[in-house]
Gaussian input, Z-matrix of N, CA and C with variables (Angstrom, degrees):
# hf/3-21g

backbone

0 1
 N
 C     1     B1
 C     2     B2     1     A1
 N     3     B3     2     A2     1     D1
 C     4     B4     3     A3     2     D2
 C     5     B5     4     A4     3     D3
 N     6     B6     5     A5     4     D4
 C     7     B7     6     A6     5     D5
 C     8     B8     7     A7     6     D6
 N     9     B9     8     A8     7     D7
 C    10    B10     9     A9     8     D8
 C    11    B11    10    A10     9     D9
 N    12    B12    11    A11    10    D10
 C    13    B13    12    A12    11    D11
 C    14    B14    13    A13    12    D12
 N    15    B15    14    A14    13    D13
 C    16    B16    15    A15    14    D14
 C    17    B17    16    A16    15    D15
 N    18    B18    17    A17    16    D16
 C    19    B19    18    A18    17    D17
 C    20    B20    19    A19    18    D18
 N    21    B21    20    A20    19    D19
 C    22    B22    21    A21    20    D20
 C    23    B23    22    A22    21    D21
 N    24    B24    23    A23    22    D22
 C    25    B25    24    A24    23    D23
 C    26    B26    25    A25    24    D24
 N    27    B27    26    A26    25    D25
 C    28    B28    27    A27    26    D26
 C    29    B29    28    A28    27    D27
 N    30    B30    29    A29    28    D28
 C    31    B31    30    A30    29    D29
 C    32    B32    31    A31    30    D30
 N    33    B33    32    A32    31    D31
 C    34    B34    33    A33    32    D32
 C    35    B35    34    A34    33    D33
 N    36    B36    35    A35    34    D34
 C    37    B37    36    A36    35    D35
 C    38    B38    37    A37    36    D36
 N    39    B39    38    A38    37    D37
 C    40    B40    39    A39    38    D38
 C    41    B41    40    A40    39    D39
 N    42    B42    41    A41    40    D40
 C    43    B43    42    A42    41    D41
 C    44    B44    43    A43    42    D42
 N    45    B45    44    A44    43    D43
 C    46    B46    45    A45    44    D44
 C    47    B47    46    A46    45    D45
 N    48    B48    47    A47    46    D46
 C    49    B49    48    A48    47    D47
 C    50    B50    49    A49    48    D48
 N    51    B51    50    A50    49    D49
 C    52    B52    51    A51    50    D50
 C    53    B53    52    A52    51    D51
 N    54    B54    53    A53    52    D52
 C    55    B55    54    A54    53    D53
 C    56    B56    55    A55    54    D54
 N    57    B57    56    A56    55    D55
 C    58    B58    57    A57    56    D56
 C    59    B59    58    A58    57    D57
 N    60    B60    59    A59    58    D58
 C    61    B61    60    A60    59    D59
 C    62    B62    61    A61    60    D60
 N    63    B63    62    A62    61    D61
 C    64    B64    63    A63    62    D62
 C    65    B65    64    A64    63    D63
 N    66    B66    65    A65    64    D64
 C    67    B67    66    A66    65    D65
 C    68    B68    67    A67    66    D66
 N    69    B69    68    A68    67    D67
 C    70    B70    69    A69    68    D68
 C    71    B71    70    A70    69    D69
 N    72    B72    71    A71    70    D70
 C    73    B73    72    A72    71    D71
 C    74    B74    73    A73    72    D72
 N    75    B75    74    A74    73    D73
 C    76    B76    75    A75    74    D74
 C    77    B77    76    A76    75    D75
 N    78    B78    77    A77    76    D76
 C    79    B79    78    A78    77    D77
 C    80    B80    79    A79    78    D78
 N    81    B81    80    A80    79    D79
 C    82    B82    81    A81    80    D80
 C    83    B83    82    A82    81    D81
 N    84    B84    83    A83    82    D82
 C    85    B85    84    A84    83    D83
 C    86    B86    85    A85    84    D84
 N    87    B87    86    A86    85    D85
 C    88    B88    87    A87    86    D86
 C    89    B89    88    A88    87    D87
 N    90    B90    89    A89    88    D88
 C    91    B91    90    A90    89    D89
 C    92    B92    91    A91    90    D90
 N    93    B93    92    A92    91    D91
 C    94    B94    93    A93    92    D92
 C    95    B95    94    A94    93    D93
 N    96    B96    95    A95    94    D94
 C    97    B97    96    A96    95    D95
 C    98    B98    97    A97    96    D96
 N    99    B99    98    A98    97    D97
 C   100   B100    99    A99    98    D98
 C   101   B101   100   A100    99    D99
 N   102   B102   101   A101   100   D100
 C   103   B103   102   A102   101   D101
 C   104   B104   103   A103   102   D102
 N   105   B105   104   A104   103   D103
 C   106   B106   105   A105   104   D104
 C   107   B107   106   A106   105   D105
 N   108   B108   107   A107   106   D106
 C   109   B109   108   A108   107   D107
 C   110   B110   109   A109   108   D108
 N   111   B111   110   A110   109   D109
 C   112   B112   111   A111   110   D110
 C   113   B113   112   A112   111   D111
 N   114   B114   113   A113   112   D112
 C   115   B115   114   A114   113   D113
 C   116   B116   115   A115   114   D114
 N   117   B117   116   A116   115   D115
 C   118   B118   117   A117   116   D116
 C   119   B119   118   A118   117   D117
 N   120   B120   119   A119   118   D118
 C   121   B121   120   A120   119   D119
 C   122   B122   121   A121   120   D120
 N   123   B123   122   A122   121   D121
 C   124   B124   123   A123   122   D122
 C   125   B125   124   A124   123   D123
 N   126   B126   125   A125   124   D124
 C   127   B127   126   A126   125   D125
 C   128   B128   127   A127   126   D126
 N   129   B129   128   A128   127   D127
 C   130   B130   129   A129   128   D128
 C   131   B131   130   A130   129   D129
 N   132   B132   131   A131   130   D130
 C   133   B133   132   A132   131   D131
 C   134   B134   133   A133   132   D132
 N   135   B135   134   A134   133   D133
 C   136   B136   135   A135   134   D134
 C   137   B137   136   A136   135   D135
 N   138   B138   137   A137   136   D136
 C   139   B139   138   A138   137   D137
 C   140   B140   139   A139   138   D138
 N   141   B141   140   A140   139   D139
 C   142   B142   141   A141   140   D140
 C   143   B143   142   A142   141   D141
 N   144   B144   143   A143   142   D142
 C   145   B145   144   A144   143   D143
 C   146   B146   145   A145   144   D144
 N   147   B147   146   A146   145   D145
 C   148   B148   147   A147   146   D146
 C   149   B149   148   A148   147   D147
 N   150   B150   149   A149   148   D148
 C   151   B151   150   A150   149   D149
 C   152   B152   151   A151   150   D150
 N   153   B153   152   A152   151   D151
 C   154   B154   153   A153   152   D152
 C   155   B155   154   A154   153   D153
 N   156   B156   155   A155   154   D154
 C   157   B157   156   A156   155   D155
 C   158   B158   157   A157   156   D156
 N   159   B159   158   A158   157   D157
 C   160   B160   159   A159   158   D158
 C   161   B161   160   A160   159   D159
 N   162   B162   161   A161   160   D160
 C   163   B163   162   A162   161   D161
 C   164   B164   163   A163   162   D162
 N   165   B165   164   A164   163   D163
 C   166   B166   165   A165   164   D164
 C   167   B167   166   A166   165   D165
 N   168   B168   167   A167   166   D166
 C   169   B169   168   A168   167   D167
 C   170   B170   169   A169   168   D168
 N   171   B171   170   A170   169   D169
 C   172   B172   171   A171   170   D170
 C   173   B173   172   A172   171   D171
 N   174   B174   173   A173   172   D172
 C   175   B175   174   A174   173   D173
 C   176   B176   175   A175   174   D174
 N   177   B177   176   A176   175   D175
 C   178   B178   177   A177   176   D176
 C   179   B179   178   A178   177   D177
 N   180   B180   179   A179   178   D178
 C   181   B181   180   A180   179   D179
 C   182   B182   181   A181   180   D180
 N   183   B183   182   A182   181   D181
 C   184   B184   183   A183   182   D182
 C   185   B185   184   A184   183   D183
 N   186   B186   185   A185   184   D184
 C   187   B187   186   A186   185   D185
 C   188   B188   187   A187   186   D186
 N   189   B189   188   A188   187   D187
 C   190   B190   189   A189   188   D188
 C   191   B191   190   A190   189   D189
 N   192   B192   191   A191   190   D190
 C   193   B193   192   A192   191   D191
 C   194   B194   193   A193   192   D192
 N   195   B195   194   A194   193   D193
 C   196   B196   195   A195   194   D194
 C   197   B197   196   A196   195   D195
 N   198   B198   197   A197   196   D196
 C   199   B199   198   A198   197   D197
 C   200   B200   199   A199   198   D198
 N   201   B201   200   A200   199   D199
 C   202   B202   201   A201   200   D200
 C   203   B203   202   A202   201   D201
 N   204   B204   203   A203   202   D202
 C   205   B205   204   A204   203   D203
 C   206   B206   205   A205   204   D204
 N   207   B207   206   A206   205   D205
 C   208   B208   207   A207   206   D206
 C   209   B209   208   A208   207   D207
 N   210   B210   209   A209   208   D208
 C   211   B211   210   A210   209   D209
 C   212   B212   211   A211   210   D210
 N   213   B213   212   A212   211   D211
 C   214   B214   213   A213   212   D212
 C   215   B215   214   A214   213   D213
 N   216   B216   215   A215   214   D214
 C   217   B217   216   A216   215   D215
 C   218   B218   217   A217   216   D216
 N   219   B219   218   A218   217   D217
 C   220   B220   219   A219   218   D218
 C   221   B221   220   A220   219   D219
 N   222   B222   221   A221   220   D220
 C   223   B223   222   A222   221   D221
 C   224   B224   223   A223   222   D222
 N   225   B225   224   A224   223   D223
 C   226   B226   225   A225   224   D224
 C   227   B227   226   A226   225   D225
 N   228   B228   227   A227   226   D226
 C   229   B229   228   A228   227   D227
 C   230   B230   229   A229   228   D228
 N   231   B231   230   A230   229   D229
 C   232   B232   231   A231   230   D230
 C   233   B233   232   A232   231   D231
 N   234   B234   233   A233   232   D232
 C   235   B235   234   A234   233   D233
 C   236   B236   235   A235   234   D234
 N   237   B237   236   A236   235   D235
 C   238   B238   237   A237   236   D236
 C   239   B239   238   A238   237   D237
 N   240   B240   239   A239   238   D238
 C   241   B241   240   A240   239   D239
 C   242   B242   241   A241   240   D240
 N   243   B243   242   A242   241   D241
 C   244   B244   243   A243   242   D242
 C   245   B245   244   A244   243   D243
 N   246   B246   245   A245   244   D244
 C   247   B247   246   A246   245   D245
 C   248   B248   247   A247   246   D246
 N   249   B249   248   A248   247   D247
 C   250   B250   249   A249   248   D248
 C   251   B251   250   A250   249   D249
 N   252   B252   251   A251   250   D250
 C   253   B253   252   A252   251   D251
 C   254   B254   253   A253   252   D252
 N   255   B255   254   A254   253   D253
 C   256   B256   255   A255   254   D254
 C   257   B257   256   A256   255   D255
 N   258   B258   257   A257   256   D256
 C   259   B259   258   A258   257   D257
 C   260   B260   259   A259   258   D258
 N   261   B261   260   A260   259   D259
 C   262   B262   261   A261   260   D260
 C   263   B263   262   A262   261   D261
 N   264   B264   263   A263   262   D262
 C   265   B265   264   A264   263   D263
 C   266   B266   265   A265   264   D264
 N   267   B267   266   A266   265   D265
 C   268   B268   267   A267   266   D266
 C   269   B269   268   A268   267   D267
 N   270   B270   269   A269   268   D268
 C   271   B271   270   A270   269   D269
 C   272   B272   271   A271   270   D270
 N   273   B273   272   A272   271   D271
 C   274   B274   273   A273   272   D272
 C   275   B275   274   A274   273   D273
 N   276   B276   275   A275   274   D274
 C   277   B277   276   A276   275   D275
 C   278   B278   277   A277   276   D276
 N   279   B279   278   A278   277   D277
 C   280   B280   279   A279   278   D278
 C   281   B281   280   A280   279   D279
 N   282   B282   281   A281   280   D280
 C   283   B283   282   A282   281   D281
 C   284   B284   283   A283   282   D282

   B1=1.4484
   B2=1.5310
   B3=1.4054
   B4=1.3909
   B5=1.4937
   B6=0.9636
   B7=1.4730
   B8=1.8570
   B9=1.7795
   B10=1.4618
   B11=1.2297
   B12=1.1852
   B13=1.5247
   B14=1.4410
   B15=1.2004
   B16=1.4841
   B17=1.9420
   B18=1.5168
   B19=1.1707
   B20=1.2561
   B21=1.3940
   B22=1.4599
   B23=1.6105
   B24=1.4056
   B25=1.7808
   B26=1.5903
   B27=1.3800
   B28=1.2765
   B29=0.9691
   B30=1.7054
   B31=1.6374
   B32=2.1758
   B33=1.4715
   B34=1.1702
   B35=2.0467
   B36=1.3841
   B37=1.3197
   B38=1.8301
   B39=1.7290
   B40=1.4560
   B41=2.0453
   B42=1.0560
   B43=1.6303
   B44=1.3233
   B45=1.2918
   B46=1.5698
   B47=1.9499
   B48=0.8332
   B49=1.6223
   B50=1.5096
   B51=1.6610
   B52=1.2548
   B53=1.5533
   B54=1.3007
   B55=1.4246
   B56=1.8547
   B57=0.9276
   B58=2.2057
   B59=1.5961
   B60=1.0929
   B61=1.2853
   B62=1.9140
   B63=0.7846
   B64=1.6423
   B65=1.7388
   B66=1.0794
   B67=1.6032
   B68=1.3664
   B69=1.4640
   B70=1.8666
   B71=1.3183
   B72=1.7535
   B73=1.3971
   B74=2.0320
   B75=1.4334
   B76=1.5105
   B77=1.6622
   B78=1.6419
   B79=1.4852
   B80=1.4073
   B81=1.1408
   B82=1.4826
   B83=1.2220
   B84=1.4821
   B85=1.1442
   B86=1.7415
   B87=1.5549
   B88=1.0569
   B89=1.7567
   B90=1.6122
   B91=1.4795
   B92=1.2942
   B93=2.0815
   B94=1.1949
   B95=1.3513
   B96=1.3410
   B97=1.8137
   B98=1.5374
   B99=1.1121
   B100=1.5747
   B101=1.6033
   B102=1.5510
   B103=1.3707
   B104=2.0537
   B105=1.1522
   B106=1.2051
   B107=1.4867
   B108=1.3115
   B109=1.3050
   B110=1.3103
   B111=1.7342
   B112=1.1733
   B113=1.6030
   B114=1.7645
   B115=1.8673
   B116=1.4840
   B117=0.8735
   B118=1.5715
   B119=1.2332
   B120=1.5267
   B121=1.4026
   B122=2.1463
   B123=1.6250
   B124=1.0611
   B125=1.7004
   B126=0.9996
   B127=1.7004
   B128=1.3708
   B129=1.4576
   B130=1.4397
   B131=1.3876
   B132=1.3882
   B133=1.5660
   B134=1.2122
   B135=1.1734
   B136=1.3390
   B137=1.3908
   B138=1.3878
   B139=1.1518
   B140=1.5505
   B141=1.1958
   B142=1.6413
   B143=1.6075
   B144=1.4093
   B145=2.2865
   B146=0.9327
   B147=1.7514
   B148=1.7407
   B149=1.3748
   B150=1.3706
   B151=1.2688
   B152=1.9231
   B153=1.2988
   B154=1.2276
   B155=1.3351
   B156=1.1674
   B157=1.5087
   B158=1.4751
   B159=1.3184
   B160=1.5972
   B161=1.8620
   B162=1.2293
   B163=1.6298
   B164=1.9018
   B165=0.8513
   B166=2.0631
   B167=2.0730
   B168=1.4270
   B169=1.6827
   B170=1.5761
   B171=1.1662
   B172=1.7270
   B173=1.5113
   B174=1.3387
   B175=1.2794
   B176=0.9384
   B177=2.0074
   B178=1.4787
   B179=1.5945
   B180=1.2714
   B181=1.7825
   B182=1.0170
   B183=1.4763
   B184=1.6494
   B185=1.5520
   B186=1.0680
   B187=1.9562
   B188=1.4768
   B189=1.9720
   B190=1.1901
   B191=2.0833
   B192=1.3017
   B193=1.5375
   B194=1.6736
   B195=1.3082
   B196=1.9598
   B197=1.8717
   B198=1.4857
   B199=1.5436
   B200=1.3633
   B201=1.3164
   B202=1.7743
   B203=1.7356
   B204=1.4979
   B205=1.2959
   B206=1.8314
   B207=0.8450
   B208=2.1157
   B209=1.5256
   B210=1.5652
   B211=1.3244
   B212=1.8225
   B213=1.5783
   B214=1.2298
   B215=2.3182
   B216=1.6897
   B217=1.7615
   B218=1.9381
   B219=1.0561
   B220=1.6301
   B221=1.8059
   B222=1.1304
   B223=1.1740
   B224=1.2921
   B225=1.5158
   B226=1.5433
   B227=1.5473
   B228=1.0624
   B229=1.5760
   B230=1.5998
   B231=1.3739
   B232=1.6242
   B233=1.4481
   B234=1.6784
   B235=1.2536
   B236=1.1058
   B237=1.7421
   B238=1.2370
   B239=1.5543
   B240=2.0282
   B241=0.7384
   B242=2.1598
   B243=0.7800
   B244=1.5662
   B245=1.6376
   B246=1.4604
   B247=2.1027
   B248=1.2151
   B249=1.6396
   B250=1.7506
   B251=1.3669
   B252=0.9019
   B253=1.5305
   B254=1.2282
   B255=1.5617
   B256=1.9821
   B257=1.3730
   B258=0.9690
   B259=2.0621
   B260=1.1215
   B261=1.6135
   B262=1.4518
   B263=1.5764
   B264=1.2089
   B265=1.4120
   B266=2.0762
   B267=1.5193
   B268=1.7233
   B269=1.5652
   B270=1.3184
   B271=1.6455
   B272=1.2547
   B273=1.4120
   B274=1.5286
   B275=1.7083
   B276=0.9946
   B277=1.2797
   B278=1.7013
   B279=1.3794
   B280=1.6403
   B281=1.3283
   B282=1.0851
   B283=1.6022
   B284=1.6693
   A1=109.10
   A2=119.51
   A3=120.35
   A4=135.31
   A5=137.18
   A6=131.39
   A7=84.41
   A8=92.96
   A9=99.76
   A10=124.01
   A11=141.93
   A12=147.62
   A13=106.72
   A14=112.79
   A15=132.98
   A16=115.45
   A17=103.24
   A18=90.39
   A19=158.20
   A20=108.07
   A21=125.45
   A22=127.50
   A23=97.92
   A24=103.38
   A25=105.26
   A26=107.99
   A27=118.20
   A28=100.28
   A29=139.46
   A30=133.61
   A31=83.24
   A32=106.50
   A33=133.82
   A34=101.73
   A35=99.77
   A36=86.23
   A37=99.71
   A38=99.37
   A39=110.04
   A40=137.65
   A41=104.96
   A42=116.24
   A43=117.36
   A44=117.68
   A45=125.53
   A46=85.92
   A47=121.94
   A48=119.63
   A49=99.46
   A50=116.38
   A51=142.62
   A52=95.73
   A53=150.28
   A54=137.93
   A55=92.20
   A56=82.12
   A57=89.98
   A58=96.15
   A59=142.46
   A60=130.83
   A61=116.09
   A62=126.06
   A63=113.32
   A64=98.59
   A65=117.85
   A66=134.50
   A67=121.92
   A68=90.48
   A69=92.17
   A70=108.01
   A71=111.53
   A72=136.54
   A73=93.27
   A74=97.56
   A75=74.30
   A76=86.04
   A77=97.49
   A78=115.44
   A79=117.24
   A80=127.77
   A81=118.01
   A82=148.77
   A83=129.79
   A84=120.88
   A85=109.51
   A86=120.62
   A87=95.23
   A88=103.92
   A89=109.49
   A90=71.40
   A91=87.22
   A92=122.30
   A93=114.42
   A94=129.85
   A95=132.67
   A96=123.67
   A97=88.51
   A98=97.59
   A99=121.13
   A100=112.04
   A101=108.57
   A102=129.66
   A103=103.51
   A104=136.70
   A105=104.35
   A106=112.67
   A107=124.28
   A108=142.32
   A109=127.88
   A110=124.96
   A111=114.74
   A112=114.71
   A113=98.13
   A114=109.26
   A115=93.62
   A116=111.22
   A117=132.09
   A118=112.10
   A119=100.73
   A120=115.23
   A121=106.14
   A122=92.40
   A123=90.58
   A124=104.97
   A125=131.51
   A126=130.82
   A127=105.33
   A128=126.45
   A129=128.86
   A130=112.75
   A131=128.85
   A132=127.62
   A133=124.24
   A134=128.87
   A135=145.35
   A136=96.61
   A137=136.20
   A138=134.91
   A139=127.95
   A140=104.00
   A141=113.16
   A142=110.77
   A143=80.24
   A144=74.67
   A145=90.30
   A146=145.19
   A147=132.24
   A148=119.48
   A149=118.35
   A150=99.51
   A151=86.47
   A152=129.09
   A153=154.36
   A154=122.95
   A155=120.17
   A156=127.32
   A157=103.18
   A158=131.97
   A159=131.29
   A160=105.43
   A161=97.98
   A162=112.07
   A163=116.40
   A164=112.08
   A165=93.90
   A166=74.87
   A167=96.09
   A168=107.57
   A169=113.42
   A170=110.22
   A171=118.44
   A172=117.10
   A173=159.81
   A174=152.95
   A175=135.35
   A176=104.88
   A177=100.00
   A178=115.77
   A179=96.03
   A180=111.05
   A181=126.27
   A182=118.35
   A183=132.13
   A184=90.64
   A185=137.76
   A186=140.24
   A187=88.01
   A188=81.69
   A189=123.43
   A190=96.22
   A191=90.69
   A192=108.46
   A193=93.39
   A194=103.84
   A195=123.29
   A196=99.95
   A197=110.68
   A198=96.64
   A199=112.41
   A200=116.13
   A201=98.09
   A202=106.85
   A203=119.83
   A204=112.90
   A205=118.63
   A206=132.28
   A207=136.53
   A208=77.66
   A209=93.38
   A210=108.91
   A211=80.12
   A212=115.84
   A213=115.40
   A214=85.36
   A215=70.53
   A216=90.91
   A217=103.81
   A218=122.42
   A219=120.41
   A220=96.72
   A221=150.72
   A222=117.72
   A223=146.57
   A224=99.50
   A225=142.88
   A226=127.34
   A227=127.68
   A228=125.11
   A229=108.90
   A230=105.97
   A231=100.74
   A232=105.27
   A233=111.99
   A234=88.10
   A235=167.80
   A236=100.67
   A237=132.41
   A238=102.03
   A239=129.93
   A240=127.16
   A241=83.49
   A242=117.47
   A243=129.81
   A244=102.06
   A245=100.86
   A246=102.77
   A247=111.53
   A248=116.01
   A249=101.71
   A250=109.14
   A251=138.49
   A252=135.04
   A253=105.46
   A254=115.10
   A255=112.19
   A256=110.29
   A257=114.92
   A258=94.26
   A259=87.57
   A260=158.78
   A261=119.89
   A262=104.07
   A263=123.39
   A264=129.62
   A265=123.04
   A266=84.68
   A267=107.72
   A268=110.60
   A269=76.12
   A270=75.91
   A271=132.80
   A272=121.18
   A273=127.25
   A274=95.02
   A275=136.43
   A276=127.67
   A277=125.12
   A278=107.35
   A279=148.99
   A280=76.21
   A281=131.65
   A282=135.20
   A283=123.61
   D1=131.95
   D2=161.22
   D3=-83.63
   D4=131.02
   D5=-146.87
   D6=-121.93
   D7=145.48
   D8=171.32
   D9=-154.03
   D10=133.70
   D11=-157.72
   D12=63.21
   D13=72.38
   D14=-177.42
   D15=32.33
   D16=67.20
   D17=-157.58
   D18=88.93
   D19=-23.83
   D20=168.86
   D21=-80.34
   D22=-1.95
   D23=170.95
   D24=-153.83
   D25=140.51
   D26=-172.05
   D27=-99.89
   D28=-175.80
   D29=112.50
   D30=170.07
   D31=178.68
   D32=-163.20
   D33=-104.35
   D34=131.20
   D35=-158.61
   D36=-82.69
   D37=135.61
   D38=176.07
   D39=-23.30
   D40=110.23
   D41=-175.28
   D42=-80.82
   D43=52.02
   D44=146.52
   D45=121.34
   D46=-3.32
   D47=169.39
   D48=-95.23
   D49=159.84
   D50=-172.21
   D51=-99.87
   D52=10.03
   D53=-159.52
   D54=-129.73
   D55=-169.82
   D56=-164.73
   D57=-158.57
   D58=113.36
   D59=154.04
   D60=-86.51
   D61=113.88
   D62=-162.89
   D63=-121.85
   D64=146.30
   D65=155.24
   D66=-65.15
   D67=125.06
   D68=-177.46
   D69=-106.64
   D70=126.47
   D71=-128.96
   D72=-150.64
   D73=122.95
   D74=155.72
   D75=120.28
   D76=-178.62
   D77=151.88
   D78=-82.60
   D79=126.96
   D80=131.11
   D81=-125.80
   D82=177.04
   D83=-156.50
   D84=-71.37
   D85=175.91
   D86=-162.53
   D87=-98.46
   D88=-173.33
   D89=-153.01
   D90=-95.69
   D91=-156.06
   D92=-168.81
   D93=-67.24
   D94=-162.60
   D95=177.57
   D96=-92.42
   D97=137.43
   D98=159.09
   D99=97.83
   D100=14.72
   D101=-172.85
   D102=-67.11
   D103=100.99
   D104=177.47
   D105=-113.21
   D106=21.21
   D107=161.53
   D108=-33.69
   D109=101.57
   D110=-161.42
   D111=-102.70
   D112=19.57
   D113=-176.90
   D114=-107.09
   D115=126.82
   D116=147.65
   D117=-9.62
   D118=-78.71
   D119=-173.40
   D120=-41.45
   D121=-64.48
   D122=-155.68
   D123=-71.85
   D124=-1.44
   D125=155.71
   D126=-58.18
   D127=-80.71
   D128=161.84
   D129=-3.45
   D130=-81.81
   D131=161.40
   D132=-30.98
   D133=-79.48
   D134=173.94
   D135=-27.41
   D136=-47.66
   D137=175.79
   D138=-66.60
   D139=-45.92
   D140=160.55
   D141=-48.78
   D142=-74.45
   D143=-175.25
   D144=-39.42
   D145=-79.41
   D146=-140.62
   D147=-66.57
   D148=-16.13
   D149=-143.68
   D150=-151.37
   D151=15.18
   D152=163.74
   D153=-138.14
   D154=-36.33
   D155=-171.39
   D156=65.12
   D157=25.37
   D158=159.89
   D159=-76.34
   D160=119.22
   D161=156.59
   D162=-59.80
   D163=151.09
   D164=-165.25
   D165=-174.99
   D166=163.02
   D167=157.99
   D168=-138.35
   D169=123.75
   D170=179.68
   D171=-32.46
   D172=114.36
   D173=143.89
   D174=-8.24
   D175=-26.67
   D176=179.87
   D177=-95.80
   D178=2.29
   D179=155.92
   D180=-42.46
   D181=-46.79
   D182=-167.83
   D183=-87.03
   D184=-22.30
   D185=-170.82
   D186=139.51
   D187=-167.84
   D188=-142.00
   D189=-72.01
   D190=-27.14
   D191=-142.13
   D192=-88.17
   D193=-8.30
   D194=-162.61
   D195=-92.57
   D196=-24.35
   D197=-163.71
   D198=-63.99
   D199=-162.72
   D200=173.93
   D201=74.32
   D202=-32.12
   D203=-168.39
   D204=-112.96
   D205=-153.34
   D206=179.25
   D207=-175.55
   D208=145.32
   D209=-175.10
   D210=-130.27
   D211=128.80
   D212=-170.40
   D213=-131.51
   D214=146.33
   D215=-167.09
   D216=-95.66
   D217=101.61
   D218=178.37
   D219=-74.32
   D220=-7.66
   D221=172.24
   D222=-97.65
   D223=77.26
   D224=179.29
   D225=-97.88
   D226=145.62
   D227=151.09
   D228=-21.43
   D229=174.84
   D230=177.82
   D231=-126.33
   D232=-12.10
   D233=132.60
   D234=-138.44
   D235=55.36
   D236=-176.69
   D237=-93.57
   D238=-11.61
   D239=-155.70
   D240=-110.95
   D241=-39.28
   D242=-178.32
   D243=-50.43
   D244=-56.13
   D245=-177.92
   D246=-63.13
   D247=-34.52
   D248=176.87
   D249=-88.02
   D250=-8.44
   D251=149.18
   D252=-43.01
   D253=-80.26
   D254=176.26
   D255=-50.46
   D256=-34.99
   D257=-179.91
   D258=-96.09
   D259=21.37
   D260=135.63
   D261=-83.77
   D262=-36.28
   D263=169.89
   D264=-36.33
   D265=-40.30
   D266=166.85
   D267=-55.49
   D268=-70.35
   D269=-171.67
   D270=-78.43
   D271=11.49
   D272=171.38
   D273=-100.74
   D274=-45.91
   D275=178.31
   D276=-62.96
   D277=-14.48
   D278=-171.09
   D279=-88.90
   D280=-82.66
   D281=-153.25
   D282=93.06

């Protein structure tokens, strides 16, 4: 398993697809004000857009069996894919 943002997301790195489904692991920050989201997943998100500006889609989108996860899309520039790395990097060290 590959681990990323110190721990805070799990998953196996992608086999010829551009998408990532990863496990959300860890602390995170909390999510934005006015968040009333009682899925995981979709707190996790909600937090990226606010507080990263990463685009991502909740796990429990795909079903029941998906929550717990962010399904993140690689087909981007690289280095449009490098800056949301540092602002997810920001904002986990930000807290």
């Amino acid at each position: 398993m590959a681990e990323a943002s110190g721990g805070r997301l799990r998953g196996r790195p992608p086999q010829g697809a551009f998408y990532a489904f990863l496990r959300i692991e860890g602390d995170w920050p909390d999510p934005p004000a006015g968040s009333s989201s009682t899925s995981p997943s979709w707190r996790a998100v909600e937090t990226l857009i606010a507080r990263a500006r990463i685009g991502c889609v909740p796990g429990v989108d795909f079903g029941a069996h998906g929550e717990g996860h962010i399904r993140f899309c690689f087909a981007r520039d690289r280095r449009e894919l490098e800056g949301a790395l540092e602002s997810m990097r920001r904002m986990f060290q930000e807290g």
